[in-house]
N, CA, C and O atoms as a MOPAC input file, in Angstrom:
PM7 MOZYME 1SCF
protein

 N    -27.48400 1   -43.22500 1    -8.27000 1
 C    -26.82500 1   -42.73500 1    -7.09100 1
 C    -27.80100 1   -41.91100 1    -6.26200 1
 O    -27.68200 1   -41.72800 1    -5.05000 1
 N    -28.83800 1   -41.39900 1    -7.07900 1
 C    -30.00300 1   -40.24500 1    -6.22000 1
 C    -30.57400 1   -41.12900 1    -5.97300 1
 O    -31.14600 1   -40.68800 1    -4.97600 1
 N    -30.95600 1   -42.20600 1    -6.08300 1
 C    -31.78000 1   -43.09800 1    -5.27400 1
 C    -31.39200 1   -43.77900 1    -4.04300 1
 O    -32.16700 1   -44.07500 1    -3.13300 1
 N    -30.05000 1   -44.02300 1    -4.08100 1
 C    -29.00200 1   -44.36200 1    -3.31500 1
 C    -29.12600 1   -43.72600 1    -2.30400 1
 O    -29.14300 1   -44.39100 1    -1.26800 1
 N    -29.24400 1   -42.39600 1    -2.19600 1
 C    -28.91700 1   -41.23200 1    -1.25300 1
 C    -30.43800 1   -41.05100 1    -0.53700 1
 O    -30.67300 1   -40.94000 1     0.66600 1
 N    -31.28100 1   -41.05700 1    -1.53000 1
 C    -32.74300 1   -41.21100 1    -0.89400 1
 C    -32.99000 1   -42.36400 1     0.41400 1
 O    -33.07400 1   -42.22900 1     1.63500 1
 N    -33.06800 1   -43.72100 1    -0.65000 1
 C    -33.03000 1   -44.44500 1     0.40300 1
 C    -32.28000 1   -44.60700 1     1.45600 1
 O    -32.63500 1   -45.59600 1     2.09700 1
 N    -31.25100 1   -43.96300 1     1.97700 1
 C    -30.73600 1   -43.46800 1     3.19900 1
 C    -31.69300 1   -42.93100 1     4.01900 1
 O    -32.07400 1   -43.32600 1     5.12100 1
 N    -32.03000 1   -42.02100 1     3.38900 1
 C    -32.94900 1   -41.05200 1     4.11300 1
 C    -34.39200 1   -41.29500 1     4.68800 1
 O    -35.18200 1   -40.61300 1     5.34100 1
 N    -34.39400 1   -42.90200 1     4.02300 1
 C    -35.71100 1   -43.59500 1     4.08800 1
 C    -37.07000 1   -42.59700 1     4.21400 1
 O    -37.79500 1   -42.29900 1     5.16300 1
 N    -37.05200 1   -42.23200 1     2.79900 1
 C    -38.26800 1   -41.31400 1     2.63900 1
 C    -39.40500 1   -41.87300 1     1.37400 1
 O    -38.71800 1   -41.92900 1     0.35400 1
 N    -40.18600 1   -42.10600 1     1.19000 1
 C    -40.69300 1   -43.31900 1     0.13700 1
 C    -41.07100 1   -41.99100 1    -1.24400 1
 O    -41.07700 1   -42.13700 1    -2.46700 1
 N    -41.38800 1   -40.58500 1    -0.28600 1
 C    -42.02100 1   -39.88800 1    -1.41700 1
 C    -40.42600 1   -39.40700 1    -2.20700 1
 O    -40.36400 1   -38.99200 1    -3.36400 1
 N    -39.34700 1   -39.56100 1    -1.38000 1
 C    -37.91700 1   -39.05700 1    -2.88500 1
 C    -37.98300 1   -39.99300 1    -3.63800 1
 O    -38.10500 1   -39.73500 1    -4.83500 1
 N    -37.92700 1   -41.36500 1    -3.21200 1
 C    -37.78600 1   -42.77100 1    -4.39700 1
 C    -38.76200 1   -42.12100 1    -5.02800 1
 O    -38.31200 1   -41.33000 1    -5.85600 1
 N    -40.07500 1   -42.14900 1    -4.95000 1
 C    -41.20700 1   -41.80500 1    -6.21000 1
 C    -40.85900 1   -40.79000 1    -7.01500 1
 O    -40.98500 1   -40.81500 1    -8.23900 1
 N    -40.32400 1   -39.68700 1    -6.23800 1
 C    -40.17400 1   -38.49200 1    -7.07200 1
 C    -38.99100 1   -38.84100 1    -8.63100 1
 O    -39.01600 1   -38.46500 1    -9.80300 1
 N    -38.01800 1   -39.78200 1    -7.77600 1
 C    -36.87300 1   -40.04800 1    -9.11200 1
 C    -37.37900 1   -40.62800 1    -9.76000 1
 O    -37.30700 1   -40.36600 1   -10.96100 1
 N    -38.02600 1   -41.53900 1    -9.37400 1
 C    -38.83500 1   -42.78800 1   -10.10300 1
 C    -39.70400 1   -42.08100 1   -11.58500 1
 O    -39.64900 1   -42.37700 1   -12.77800 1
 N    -40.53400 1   -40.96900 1   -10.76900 1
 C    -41.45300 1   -40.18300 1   -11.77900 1
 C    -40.30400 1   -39.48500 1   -12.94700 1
 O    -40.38100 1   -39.66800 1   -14.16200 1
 N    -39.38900 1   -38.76600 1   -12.34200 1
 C    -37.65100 1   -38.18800 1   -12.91500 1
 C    -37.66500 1   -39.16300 1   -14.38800 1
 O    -38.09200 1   -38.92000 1   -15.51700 1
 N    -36.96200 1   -40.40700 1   -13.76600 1
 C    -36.69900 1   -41.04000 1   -14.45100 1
 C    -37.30800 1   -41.91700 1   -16.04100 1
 O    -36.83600 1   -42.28500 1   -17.11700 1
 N    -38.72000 1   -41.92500 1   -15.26500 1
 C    -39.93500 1   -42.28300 1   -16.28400 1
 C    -40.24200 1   -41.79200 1   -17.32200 1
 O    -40.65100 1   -42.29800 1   -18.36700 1
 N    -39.89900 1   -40.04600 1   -16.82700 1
 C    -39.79200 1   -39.25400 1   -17.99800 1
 C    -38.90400 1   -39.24700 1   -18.90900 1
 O    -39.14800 1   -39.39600 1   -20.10600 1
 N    -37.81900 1   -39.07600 1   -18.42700 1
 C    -36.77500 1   -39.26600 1   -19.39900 1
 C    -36.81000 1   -40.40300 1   -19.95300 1
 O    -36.11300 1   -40.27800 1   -20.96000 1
 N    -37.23700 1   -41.53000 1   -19.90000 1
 C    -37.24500 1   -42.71300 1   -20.72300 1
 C    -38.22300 1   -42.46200 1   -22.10900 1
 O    -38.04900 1   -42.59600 1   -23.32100 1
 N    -39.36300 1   -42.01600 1   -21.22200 1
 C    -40.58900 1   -41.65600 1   -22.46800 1
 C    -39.40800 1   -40.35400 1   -23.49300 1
 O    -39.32200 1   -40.48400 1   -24.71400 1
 N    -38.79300 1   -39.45600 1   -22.90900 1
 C    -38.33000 1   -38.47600 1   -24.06800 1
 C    -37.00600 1   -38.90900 1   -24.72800 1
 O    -36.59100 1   -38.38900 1   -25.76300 1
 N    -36.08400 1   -40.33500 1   -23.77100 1
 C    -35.09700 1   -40.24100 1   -24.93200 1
 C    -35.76400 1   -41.52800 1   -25.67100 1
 O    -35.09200 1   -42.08700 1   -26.53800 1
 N    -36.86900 1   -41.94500 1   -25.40500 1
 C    -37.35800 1   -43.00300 1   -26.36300 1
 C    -38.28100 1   -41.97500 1   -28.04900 1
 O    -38.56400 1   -42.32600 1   -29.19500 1
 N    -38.41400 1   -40.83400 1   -27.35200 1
 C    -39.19000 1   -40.22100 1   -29.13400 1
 C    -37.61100 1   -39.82600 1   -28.93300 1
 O    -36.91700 1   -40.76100 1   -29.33200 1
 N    -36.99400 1   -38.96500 1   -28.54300 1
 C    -35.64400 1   -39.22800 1   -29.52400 1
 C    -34.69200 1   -39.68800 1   -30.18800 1
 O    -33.79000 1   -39.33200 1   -30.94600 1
 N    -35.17400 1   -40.67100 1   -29.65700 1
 C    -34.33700 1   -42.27800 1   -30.66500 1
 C    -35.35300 1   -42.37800 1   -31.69900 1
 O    -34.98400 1   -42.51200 1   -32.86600 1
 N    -36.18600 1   -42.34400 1   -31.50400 1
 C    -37.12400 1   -42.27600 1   -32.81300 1
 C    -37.07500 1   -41.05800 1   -33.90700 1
 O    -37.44400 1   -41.24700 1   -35.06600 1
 N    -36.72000 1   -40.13300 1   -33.57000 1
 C    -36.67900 1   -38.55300 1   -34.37700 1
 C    -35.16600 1   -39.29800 1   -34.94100 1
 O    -35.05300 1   -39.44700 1   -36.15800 1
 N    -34.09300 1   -39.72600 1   -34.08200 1
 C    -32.82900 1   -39.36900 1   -34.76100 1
 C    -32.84500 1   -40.39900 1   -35.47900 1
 O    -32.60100 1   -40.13200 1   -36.65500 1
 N    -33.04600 1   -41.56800 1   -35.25500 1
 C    -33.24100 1   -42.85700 1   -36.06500 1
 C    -33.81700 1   -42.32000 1   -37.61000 1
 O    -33.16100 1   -42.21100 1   -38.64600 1
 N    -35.12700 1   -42.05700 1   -37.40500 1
 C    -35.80300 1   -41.81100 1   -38.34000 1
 C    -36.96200 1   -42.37900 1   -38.48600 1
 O    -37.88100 1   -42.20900 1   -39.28700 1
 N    -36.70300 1   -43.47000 1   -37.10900 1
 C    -37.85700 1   -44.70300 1   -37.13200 1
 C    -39.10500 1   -44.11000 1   -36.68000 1
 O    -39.12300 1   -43.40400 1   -35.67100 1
 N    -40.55400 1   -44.44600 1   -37.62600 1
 C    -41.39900 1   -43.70800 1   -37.16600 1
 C    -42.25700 1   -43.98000 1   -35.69100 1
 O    -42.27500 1   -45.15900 1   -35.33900 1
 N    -42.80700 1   -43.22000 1   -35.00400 1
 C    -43.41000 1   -43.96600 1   -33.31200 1
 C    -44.30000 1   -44.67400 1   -33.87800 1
 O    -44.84400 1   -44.31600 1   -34.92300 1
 N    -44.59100 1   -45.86100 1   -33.21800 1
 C    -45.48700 1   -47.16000 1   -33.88300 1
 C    -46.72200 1   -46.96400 1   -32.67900 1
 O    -46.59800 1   -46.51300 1   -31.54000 1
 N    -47.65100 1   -47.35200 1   -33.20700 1
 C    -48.46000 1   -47.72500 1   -31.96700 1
 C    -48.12700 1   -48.57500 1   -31.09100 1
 O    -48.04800 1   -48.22000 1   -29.91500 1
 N    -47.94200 1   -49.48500 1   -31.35600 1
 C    -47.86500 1   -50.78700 1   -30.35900 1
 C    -46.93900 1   -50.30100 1   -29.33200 1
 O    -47.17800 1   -50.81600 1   -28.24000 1
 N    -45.80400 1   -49.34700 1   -29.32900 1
 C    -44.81400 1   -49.27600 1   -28.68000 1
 C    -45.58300 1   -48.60100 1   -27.28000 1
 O    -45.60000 1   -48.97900 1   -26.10800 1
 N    -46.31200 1   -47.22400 1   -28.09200 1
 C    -47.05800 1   -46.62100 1   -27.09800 1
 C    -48.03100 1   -47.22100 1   -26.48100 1
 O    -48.29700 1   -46.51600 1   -25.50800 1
 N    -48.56200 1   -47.93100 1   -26.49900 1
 C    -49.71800 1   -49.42700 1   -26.23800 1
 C    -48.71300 1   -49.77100 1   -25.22300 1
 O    -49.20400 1   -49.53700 1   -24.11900 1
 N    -47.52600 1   -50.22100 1   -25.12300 1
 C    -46.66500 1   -50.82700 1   -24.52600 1
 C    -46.39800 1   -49.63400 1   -23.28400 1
 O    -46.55800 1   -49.83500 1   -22.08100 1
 N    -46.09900 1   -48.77900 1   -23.70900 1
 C    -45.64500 1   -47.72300 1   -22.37700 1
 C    -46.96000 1   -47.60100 1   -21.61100 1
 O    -47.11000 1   -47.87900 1   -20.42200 1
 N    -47.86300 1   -47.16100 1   -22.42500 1
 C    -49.69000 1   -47.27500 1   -21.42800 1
 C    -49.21900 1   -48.36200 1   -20.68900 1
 O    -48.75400 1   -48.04200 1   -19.59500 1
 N    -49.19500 1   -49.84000 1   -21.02500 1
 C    -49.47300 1   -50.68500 1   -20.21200 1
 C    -48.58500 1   -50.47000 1   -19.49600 1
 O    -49.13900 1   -50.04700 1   -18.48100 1
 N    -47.18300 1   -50.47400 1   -19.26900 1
 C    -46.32100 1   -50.53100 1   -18.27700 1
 C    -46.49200 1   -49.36200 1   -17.22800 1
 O    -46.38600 1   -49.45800 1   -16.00500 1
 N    -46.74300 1   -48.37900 1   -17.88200 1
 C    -47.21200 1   -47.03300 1   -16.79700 1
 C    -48.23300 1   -47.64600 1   -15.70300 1
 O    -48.06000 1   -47.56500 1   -14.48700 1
 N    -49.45600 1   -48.34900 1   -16.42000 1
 C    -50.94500 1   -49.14300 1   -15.58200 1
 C    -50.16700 1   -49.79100 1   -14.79700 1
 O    -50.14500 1   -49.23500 1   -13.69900 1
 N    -49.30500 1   -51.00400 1   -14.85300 1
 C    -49.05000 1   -51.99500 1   -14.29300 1
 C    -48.00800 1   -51.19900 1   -13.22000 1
 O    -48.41400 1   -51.45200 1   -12.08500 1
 N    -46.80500 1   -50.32400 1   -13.16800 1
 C    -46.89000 1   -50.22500 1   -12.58700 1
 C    -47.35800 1   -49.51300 1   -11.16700 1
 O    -47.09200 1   -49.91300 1   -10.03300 1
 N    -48.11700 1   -48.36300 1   -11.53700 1
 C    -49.55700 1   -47.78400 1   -11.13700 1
 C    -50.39900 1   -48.76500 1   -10.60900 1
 O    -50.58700 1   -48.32000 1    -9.47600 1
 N    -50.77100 1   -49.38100 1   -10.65400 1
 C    -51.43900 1   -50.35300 1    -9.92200 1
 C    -50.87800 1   -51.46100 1    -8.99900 1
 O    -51.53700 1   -52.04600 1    -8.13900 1
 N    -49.35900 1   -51.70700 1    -9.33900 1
 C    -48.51900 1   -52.62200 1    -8.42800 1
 C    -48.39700 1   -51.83600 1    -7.07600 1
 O    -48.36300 1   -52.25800 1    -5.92000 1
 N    -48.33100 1   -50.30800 1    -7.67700 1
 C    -47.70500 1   -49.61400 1    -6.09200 1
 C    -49.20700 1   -49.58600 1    -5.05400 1
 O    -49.36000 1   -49.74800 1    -3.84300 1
 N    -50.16500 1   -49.30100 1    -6.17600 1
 C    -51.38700 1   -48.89300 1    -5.67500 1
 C    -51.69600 1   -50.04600 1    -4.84800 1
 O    -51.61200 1   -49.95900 1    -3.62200 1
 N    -52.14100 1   -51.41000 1    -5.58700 1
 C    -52.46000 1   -52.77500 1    -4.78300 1
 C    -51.24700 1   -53.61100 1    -3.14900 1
 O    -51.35300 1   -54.49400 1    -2.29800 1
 N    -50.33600 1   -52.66800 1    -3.55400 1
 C    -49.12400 1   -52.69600 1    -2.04000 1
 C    -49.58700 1   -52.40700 1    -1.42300 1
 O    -50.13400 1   -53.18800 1    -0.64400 1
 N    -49.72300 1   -50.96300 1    -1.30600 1
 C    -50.46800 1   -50.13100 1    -0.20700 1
 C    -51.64000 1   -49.94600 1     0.23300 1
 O    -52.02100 1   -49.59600 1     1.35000 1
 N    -52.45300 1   -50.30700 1    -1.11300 1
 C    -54.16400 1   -50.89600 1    -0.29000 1
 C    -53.90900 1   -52.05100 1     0.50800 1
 O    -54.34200 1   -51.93300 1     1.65400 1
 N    -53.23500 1   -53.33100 1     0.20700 1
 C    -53.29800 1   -54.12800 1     0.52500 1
 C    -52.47300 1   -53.94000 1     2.53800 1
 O    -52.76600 1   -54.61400 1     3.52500 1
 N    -51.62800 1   -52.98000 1     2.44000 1
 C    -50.65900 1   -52.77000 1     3.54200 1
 C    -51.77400 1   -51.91400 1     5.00400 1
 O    -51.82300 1   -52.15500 1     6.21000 1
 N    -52.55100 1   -50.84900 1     4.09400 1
 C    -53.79700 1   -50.33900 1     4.87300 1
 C    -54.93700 1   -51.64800 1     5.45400 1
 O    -55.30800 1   -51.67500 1     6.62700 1
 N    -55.20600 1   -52.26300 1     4.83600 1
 C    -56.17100 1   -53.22200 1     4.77900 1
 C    -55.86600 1   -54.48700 1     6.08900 1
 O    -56.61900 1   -54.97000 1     6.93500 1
 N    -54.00400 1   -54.77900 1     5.67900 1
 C    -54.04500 1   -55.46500 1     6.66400 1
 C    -53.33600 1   -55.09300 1     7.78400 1
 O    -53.12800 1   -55.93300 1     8.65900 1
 N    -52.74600 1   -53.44300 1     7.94400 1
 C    -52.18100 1   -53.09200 1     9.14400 1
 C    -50.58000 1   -52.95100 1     9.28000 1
 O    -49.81600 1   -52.71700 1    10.21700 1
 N    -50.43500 1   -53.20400 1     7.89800 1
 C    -48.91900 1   -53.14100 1     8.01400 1
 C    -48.22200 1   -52.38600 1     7.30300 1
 O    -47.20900 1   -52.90000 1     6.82800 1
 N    -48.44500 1   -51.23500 1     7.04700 1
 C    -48.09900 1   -50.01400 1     6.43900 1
 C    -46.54000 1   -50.27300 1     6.31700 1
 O    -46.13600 1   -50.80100 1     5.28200 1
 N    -45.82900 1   -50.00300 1     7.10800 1
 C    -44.50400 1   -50.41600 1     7.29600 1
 C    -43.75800 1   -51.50900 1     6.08300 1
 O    -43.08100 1   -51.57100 1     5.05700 1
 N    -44.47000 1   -52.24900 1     7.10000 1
 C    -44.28800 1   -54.00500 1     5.84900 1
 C    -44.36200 1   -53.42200 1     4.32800 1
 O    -43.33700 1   -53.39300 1     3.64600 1
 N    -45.62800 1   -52.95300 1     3.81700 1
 C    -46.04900 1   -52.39200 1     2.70400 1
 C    -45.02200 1   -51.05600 1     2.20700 1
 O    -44.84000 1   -50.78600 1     1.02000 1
 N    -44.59900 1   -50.53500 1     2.98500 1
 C    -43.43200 1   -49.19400 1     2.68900 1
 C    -42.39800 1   -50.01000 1     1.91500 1
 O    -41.90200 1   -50.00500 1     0.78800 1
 N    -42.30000 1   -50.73600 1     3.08100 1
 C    -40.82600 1   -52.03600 1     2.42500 1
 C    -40.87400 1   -52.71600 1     0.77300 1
 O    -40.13300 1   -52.90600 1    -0.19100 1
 N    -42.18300 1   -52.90100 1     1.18100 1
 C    -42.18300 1   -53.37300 1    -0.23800 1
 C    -42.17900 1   -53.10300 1    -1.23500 1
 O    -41.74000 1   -53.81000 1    -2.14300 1
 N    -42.83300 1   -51.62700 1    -1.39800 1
 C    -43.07400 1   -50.71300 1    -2.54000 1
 C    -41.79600 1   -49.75900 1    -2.62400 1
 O    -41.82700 1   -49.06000 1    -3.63600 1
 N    -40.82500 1   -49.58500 1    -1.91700 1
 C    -39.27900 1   -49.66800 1    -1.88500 1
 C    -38.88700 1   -50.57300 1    -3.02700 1
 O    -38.42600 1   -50.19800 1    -4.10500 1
 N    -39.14600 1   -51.89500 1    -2.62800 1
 C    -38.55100 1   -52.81000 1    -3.88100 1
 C    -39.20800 1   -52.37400 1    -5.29700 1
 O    -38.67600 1   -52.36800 1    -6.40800 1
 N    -40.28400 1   -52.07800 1    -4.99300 1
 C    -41.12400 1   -52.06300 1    -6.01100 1
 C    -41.22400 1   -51.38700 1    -6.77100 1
 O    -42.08100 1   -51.44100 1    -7.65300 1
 N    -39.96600 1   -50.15400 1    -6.58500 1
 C    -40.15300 1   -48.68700 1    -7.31500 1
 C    -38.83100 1   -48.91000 1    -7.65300 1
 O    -38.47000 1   -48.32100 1    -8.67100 1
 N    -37.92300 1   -49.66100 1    -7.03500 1
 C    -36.29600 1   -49.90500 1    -7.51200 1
 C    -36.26300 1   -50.93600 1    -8.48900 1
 O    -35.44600 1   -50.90700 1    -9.40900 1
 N    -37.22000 1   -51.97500 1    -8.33100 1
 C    -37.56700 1   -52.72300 1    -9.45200 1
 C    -37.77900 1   -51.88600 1   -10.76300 1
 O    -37.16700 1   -52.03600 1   -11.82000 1
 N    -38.79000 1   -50.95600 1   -10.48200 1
 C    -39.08500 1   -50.20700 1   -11.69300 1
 C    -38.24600 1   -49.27000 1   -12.45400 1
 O    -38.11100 1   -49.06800 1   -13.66100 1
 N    -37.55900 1   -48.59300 1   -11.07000 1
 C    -36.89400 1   -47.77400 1   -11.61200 1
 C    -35.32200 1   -48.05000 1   -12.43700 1
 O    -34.65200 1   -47.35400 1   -13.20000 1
 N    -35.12600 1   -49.59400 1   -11.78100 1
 C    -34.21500 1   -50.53600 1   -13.07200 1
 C    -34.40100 1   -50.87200 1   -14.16000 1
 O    -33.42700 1   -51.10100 1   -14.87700 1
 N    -35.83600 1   -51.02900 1   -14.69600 1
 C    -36.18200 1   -51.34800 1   -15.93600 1
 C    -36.05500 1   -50.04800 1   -16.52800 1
 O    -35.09600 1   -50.04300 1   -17.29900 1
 N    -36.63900 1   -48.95800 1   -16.47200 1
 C    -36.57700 1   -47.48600 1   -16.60300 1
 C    -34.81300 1   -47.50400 1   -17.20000 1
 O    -34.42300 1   -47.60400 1   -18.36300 1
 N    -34.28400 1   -47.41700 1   -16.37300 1
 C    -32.43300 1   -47.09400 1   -16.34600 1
 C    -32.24100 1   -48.27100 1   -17.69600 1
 O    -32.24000 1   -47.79700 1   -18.83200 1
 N    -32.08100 1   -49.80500 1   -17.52300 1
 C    -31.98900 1   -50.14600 1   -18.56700 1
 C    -32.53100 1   -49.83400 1   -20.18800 1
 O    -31.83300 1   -50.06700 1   -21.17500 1
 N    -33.70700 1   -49.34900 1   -20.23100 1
 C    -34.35600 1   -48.40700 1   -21.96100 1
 C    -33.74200 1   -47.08900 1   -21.78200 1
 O    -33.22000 1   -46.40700 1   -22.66300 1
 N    -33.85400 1   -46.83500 1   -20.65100 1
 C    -32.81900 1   -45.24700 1   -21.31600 1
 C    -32.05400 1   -45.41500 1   -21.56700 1
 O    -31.86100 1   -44.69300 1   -22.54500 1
 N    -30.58600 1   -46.41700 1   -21.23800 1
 C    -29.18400 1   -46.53500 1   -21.66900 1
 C    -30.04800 1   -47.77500 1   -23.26300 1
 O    -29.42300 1   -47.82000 1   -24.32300 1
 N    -30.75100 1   -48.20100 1   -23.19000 1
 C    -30.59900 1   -48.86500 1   -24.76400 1
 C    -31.41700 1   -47.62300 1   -25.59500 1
 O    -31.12400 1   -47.42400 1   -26.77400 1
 N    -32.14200 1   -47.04600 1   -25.12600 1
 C    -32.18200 1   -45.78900 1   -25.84300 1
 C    -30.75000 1   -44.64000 1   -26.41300 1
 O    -30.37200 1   -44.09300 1   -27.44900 1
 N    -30.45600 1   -44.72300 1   -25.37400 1
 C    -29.20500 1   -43.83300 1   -25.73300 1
 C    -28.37000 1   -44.78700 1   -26.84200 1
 O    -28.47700 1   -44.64500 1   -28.06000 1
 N    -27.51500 1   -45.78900 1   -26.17800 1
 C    -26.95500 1   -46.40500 1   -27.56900 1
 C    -27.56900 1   -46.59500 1   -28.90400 1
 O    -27.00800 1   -46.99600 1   -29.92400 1
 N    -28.57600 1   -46.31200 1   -28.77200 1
 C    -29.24200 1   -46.25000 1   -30.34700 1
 C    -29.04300 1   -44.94500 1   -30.74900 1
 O    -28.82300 1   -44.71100 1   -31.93800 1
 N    -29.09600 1   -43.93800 1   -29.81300 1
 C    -28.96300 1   -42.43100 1   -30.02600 1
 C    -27.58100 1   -41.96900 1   -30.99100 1
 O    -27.45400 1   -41.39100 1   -32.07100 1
 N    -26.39900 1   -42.70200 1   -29.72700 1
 C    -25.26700 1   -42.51300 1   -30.17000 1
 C    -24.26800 1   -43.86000 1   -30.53000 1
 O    -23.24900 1   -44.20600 1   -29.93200 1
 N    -24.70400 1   -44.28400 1   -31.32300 1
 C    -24.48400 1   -45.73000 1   -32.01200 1
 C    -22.52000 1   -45.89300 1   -31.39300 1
 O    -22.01800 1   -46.70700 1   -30.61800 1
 N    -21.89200 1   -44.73600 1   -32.16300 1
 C    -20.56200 1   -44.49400 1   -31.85200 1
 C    -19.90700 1   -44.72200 1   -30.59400 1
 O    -18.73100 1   -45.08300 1   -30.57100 1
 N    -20.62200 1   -44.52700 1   -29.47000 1
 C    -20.31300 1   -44.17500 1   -27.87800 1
 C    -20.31700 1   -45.83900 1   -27.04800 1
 O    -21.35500 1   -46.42900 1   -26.75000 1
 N    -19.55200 1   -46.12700 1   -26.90700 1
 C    -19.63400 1   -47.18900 1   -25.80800 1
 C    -19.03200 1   -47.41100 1   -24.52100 1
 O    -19.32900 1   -48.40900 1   -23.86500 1

């Protein structure tokens, strides 16, 4: 819904800011599904968050070079709009499968 309200406001730095919000909380209820589980943090998982952090760090980055480069900043705003709501959906989906692992009981 805070993203909702942002993009009203068509401001690109609030989307980022939730975006960053949100990122976090994924990384902390993901070690807390791990603490309450019992399951220990694996590497690979964290291997996995590195990469997804890079990728999308570099998706926003290669938008907006690419938007400077060819003049269309605008165009490029637009896109990295999608591009952070994209993200910030994948984000929302592991925190809610984080959580149901949290609280197995709750549906």
């Amino acid at each position: 819904m805070l993203g909702a309200i942002v993009a009203q406001a068509n401001d690109i730095i609030g989307i980022l800011a939730v975006f960053i919000v949100v990122f976090v909380l994924d990384l902390i209820t993901g070690l807390a599904k791990s603490i309450i589980t019992g399951v220990k943090i694996e590497s690979y998982k964290l291997r996995w968050s590195f990469a997804k952090t890079c990728c999308y760090l570099l998706t926003f980055a290669f938008t907006m070079f690419t938007g400077i480069c060819v003049g269309a900043i605008d165009a490029a705003g637009g896109v990295l709009k999608v591009e952070v709501y994209t993200a910030l959906w994948i984000e929302l989906l592991s925190i809610t499968e984080n959580m149901t692992r949290i609280f197995p009981g709750v549906s």
